[in-house]
Backbone as a printed PyTorch tensor [residue, N CA C, xyz], in Angstrom:
tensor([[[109.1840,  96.6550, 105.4760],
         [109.5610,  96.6330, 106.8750],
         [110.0740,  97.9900, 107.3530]],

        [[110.4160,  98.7330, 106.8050],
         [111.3000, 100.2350, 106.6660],
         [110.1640, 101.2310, 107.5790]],

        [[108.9780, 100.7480, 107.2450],
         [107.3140, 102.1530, 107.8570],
         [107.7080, 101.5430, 109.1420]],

        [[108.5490, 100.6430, 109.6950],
         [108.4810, 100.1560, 111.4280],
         [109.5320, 100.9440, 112.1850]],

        [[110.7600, 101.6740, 111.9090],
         [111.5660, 101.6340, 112.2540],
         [111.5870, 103.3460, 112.0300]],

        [[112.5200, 103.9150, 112.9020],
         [113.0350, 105.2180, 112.9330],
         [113.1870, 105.8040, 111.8730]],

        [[113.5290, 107.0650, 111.6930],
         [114.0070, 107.4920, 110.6360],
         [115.6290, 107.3260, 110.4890]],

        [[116.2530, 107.8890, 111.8160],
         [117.7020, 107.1080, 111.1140],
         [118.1600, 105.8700, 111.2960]],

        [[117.5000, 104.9500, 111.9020],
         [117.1490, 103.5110, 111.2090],
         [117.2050, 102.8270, 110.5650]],

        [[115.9150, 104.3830, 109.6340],
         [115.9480, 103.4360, 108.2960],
         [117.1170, 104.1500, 107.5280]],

        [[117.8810, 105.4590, 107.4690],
         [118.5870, 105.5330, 106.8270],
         [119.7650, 105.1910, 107.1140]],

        [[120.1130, 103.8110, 108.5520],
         [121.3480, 103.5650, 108.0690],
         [121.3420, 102.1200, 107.9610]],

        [[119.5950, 101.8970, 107.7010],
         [119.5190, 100.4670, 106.7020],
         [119.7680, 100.5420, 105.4740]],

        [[119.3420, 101.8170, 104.5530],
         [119.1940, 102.2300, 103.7720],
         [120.5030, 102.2530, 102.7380]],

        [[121.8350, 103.1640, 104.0710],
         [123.1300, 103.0860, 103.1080],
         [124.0800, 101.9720, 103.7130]],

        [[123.1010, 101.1420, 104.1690],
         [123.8680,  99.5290, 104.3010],
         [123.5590,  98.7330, 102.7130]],

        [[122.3170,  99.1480, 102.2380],
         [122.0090,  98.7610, 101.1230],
         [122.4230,  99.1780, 100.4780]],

        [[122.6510, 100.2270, 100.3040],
         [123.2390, 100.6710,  99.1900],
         [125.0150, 100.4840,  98.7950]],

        [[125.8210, 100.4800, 100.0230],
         [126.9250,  99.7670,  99.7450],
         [127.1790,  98.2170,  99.6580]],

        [[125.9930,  97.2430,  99.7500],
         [125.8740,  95.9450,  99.5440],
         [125.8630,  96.0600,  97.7840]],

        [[124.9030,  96.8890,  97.0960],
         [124.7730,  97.0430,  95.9250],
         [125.7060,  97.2440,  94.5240]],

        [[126.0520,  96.1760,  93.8180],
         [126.6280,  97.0550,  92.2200],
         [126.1280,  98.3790,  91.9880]],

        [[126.9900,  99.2000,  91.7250],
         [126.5560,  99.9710,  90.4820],
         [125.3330,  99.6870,  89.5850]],

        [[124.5790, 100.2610,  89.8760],
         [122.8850, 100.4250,  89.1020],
         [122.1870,  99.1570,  89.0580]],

        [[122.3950,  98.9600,  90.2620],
         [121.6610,  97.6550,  91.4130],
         [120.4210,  98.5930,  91.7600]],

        [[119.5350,  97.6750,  92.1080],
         [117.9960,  98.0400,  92.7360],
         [117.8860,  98.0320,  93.4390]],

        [[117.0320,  98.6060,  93.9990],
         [116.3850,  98.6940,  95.5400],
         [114.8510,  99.3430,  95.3990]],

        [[114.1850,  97.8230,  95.6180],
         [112.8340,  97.9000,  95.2460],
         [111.8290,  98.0230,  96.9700]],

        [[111.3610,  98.6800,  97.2630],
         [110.4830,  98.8690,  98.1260],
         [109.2040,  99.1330,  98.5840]],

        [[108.3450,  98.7120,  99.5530],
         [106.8990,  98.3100,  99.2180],
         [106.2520,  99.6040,  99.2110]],

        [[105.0730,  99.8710,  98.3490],
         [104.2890, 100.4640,  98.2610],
         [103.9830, 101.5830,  99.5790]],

        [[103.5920, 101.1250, 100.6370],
         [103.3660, 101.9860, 101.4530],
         [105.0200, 102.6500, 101.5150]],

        [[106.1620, 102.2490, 101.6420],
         [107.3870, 102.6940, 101.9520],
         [108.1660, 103.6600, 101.2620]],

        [[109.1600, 104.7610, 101.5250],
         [109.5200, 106.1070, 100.4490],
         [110.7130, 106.3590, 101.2870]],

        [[111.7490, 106.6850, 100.9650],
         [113.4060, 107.2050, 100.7040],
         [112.7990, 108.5920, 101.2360]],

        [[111.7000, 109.4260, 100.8220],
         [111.6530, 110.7860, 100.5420],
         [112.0100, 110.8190, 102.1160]],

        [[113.1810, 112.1950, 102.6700],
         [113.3550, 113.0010, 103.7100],
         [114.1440, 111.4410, 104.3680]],

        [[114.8410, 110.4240, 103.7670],
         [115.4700, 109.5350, 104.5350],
         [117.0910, 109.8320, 103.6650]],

        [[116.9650, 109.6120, 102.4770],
         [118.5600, 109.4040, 101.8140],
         [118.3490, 109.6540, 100.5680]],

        [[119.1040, 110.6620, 100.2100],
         [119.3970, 110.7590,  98.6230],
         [120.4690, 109.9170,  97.4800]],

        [[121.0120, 108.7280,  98.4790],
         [122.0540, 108.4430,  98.2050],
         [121.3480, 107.6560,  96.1810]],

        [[120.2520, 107.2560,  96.5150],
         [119.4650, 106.3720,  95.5680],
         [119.0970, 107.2000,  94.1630]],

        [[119.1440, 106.7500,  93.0350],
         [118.6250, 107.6200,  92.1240],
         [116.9610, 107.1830,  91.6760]],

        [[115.9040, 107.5110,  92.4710],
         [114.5430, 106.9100,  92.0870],
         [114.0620, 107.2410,  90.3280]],

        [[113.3460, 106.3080,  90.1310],
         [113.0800, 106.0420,  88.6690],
         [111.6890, 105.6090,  88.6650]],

        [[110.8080, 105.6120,  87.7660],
         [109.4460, 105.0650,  87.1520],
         [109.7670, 103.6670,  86.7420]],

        [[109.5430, 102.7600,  86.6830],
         [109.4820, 101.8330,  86.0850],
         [107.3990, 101.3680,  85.8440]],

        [[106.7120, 101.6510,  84.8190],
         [105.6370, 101.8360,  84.9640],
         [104.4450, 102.6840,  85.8610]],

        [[104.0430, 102.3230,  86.5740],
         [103.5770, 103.0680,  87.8940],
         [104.4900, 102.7900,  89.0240]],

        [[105.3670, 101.5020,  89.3760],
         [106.2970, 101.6920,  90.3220],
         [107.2690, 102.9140,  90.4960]],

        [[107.8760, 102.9900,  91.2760],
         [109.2470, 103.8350,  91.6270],
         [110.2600, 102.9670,  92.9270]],

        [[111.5310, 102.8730,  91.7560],
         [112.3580, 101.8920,  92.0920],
         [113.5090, 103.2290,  92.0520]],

        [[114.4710, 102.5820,  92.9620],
         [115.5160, 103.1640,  93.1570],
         [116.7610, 102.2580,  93.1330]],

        [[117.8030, 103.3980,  92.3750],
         [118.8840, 102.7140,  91.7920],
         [120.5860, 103.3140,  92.2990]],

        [[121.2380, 102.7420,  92.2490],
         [122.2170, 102.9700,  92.8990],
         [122.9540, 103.6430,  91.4510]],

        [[123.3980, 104.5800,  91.8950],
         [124.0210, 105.4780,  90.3870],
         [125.6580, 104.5910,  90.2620]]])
């Protein structure tokens, strides 16, 4: 849902999520969708061919 919305939008959907989150909680997002040039707050990771992002 994130490709619909603004850029700071999405980044202050983004660090709504991320303070909803534990400590090295996920934040999984669809394929077409990317953090890149929105928030660094996330630490992105490989998980196979995915890239999931994790709350440090």
């Amino acid at each position: 849902m994130l490709i619909y919305f603004t850029d700071p939008l999405k980044r202050q959907i983004c660090e709504a999520f991320f303070h909803c989150l534990q400590p090295g909680g996920y934040l999984m997002l669809g394929a077409a969708e990317s953090l890149f040039g929105i928030t660094e707050v996330f630490q992105t990771e490989r998980a196979g061919e995915t890239l999931v992002h994790r709350k440090p």
